[in-house]
Structures are given as structure tokens and as C-alpha cells.
N, C-alpha and C positions, 0 to 999 in steps of 0.2 A: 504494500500500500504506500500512499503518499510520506505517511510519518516516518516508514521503516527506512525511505529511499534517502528523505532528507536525512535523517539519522545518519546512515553510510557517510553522504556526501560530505558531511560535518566531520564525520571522526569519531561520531560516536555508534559503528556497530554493534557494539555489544550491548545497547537499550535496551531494545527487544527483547533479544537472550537473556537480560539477565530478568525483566519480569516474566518472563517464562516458567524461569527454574526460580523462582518469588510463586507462582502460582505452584509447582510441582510439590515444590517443600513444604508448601502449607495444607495440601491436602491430606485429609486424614480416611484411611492411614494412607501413607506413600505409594503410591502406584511403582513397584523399581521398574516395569517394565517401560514405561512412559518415560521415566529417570535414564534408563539405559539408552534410548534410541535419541533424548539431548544429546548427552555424552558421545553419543557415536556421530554424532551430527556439527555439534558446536564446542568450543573449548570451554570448560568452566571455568567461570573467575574464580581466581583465586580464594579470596574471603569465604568461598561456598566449598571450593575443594575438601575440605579433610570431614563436611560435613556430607558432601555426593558419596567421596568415595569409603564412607564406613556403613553406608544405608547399602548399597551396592553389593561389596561386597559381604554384607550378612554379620556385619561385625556389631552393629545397632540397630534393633527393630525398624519398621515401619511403622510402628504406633508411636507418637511423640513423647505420650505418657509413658513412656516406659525408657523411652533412651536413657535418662538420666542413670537410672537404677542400671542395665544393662550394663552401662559402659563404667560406674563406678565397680562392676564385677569384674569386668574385662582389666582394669587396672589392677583393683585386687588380686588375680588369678597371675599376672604378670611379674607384683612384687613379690608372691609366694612365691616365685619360681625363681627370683632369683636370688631371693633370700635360700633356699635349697642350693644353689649353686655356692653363695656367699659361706655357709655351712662344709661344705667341701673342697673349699679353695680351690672352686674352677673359676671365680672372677679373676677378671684383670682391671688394667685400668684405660683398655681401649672401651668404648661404647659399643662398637659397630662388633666386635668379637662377643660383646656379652649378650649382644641381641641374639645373636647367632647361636651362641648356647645356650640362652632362655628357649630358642624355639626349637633345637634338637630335644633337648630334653623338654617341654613340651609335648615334641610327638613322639619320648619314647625311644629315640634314636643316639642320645648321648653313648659314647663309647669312654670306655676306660681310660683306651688310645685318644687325648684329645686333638692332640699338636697333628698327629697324622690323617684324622678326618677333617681338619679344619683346613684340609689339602683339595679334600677331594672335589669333585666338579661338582657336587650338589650343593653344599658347603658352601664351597667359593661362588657358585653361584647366588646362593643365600645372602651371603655379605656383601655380595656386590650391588643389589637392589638395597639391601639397608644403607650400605652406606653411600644412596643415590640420596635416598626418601630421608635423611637425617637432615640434610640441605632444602627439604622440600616442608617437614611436618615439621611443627615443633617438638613433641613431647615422645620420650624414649617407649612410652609403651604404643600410642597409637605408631611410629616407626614399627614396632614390633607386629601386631595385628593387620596391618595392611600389608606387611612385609608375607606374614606368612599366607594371608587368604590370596595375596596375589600369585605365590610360589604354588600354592594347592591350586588353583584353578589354570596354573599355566603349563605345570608337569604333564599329565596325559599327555600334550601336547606336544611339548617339548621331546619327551620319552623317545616318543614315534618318529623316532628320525628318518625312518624311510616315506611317512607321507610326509614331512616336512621337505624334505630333498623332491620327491613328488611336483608338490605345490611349486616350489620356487621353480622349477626347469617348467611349468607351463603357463609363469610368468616372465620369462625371459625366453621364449623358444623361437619368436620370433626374431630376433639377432640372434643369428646361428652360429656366426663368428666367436661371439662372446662366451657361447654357451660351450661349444665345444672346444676353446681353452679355460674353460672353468671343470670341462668334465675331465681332460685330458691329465690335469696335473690336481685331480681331487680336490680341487676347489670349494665344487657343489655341497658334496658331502662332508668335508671339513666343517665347513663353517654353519650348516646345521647343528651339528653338536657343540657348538662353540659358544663360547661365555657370552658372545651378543642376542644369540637366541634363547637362552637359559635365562637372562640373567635382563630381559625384556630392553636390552639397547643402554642398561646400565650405565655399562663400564664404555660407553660411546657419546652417547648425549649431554650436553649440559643442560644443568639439573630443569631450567624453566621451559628447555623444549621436551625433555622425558618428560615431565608432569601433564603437558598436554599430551602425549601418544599412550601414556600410563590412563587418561581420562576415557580413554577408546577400551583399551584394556580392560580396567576393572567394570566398564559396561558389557563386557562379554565378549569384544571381538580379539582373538587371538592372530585371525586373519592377518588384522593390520600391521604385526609384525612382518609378515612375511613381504606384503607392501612395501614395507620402508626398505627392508633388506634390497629388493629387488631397486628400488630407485636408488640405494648406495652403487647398486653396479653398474645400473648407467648413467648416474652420477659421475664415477670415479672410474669408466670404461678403461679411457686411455691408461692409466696406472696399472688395473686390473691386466688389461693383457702385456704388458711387460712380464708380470711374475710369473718364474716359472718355479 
């Protein structure tokens, strides 16, 4: 309409959008799915971020009357976990390690062996999204909760490295060139398993443009990873076929 366009032309696009998700939020309860096709559509502001993305991903109700009490459990359940750690002198004085083994132990996964799993590619993946999202949220336990519902909903996914590998070669299979020195010198499949797709563009992105592709994310599209990956390669074509 006429207001949306003047809006644009002013500077001010995000008017709209943001009464938008002004009506989404105020709805009782949350519609998430209404919530998610925003998110996949438009960026969220910021000031609304850490409150999209814990309804999202299942970390605070959709009843408003209840968030409060929820998320003061989600805290609690956070400090008890690392007070158990603090008990065992598995802390340290890094943040982004302790999130890391609040959430192993969490799911039951802490090892004896600490220093040696905090190697492995699940792991590393783990801390590399925390310590995107510590630049991003304020507070170490919501870090920790979006850290982990975003790692739980992106695994299956990630796992499956033969549809991932899949997916990407039938979005670049048009440049054939490209594709067949990406398959030539296991390119394809490398980087499928690789800490950019594990680790949702983490350990690539600076923190305010993860936060937006992280807003697609936690609305349920895993897709749009493979998206981005695919415009990094013809993005950065000419680079890419030099390496051999």
C-alpha cells in the first residue's frame, strides 16, 4: 500500500514488520507457526530477537502467563547444572567451555575424558555456535538454551551428510565447471561435514549477519543453510577453482 511504499522510500522499512510481529506477540496464545513464516520472510529486530527466538524454539511457552514461571525454571535447571559441574571441578574460567559442559552433561553425554571430547566435531561444533550467540544474547543461560534447541533441531540434518552433499550439487549443477572441481578434489563432501554446516555458519559470519540467517533457522528452515553455502561458491568461484 501507499504507507508501506512511503515507508521504504524514507528509510524506514522495517515499520511495517515491526507492527507485524507487535500484533504476532500479542496474540494469545502465540500462533509459532504464523511466528515462523515472519522469521522466514523478514529479519527480526533486534529488541524482539531473544524474545522470537525462545517462543520458536520451544524454550518458553506460547501462553504469556506462563513464560515468566517457565523461563525462571529454564534458569534454574541451568544453575543446577552447573553448580554439579562446579562440585566436580569440571569448570573453568572460559564461558563458552562451561556452556559447553553444562549442555553435554545436560544430555547425559559428559565423558570422564573431558579435554579429549571437547575435540570432537560435535563439541567443537557446540562451542562454536555458543560462542557466536554470547556476542549476540546477553545472558549465559538463554546462550545456553538457544545454543542447545538450535544444535537439537539442526543434527538430523547435519548427520545426513549424504542428503546434504545431495542438496548442494543440485544447487550448483548448473555450473558444471565448478561442480566438477568441487567433486574432483572432494570439495562437495568435505565441507558438508564441516564446522560451517555443523556449526550453522558460526565460525564464518559476523555475529549481526548470523543473527539474521540464525532468524530463518530457529523458524525451521535448515534449507537456508545450504542456500548460503551454495552462494559462498559462486561468490568466491574464482578462488574456489584454484584449490586443488
Amino acid at each position: 500500500n501507499f504507507r508501506s511504499h512511503y515507508y521504504e522510500k524514507v528509510g524506514f522499512r522495517g515499520v511495517e514488520e515491526k507492527k507485524s510481529l507487535d500484533i504476532l506477540l500479542s496474540e494469545v496464545p502465540i500462533d509459532r507457526e504464523k511466528l515462523q513464516n515472519f522469521c522466514i520472510r523478514f529479519t527480526v529486530p533486534g529488541i524482539y530477537r531473544s524474545s522470537v527466538w525462545r517462543v520458536l524454539l520451544g524454550i518458553i511457552p506460547v501462553f504469556k502467563n506462563s513464560q515468566d514461571l517457565v523461563w525462571s525454571h529454564r534458569k534454574g535447571q541451568f544453575e543446577d547444572l552447573k553448580k554439579a559441574l562446579a562440585l566436580t571441578r569440571r569448570l573453568t574460567s572460559d564461558t563458552v567451555i562451561n556452556i559447553t559442559l553444562v549442555w553435554l552433561l545436560n544430555c547425559n553425554r559428559l565423558k570422564f575424558e573431558v579435554t579429549r571430547q571437547l575435540k570432537e566435531l560435535e563439541s567443537q561444533s557446540f562451542r562454536l555456535i555458543v560462542e557466536a550467540l554470547c556476542q549476540v544474547l546477553t545472558e549465559d543461560e538463554e546462550v545456553f538454551w538457544v545454543a542447545q534447541n538450535t544444535f537439537a533441531f539442526l543434527n538430523p540434518y547435519t548427520s545426513d551428510k549424504l542428503a546434504t552433499t545431495d542438496s548442494l550439487y543440485k544447487l550448483i549443477k548448473d555450473d558444471t565447471e565448478l561442480l566438477e572441481h568441487l567433486q574432483d578434489y572432494s570439495l562437495l563432501q568435505n565441507i558438508s561435514s564441516s564446522y560451517i554446516i555443523t556449526s550453522a555458519f558460526s565460525s564464518v559470519l559476523q555475529p549481526h549477519l548470523l543473527a539474521r540467517l540464525l532468524d530463518k533457522v530457529v523458524a525451521g528452515s535448515y534449507t537456508v543453510l545450504l542456500y548460503t553455502l551454495a552462494a559462498f561458491f559462486f561468490t568466491f568461484r574464482t578462488e574456489i577453482m584454484k584449490m586443488r
